[in-house]
C-alpha positions in Angstrom: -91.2 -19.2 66.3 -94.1 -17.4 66.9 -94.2 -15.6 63.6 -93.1 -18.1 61.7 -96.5 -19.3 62.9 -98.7 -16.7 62.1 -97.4 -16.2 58.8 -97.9 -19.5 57.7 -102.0 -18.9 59.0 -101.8 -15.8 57.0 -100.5 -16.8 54.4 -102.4 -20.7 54.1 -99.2 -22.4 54.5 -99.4 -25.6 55.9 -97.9 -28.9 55.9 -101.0 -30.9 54.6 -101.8 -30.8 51.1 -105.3 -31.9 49.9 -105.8 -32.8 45.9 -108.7 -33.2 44.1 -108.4 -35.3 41.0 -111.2 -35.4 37.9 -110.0 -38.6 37.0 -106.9 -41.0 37.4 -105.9 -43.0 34.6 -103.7 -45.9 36.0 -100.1 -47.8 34.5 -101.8 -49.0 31.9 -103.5 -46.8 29.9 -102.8 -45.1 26.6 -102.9 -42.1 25.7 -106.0 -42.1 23.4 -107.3 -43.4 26.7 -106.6 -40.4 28.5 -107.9 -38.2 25.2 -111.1 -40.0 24.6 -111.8 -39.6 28.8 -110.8 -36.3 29.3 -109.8 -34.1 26.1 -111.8 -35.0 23.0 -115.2 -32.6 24.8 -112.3 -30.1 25.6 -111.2 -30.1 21.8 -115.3 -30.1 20.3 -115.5 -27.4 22.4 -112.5 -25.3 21.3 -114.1 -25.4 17.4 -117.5 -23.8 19.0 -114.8 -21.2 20.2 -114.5 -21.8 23.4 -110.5 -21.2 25.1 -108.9 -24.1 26.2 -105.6 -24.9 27.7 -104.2 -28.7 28.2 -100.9 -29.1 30.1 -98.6 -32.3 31.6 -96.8 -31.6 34.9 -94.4 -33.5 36.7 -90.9 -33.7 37.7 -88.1 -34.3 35.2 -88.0 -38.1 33.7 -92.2 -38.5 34.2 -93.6 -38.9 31.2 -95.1 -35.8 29.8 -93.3 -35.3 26.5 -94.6 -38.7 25.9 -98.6 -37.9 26.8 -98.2 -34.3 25.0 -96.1 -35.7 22.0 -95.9 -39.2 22.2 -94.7 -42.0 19.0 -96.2 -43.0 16.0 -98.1 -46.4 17.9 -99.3 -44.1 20.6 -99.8 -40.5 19.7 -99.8 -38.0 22.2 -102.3 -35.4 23.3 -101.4 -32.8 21.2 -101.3 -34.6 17.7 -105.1 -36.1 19.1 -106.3 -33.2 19.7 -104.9 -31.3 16.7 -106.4 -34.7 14.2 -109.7 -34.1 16.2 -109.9 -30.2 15.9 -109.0 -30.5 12.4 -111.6 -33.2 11.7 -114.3 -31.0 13.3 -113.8 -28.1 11.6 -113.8 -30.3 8.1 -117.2 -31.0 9.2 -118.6 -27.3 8.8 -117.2 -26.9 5.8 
């Protein structure tokens, strides 16, 4: 169908998706791994005031209540970054 077609040019629908990644953790890291190489600058940075946002997507059964929350032996994301903020801003007191 020929407009099927041109909408999808319009519009920049096509078929082929191209991803760019900052960096991939694999299996078997933690997630203070994934903290200390990607959200421990973003959480400095949120105590000099700067706006921040942090977020785990993927389908249902994936994993990211465990990277956000995670368990006592391997706290997630959020309780990191919350320790890390609150042990920054002890510092300028």
């Amino acid at each position: 169908d020929h407009t099927k077609s041109y909408l999808d040019e319009v519009q920049n629908r096509t078929k082929e998706k191209k991803f760019t990644f900052d960096r991939v953790f694999d299996k078997g890291c933690t997630n203070k791994d994934v903290f200390e190489g990607l959200i421990r600058s973003v959480t400095k940075d949120t105590v000099n005031g700067i706006n921040a946002t942090v977020f785990a997507y993927g389908s249902t059964g994936s994993g990211k209540t465990h990277t956000m929350v995670g368990r006592p032996e391997d706290p997630g994301l959020m309780v990191l970054a919350l320790d890390h903020i609150f042990v920054e801003l002890q510092k300028k007191i």
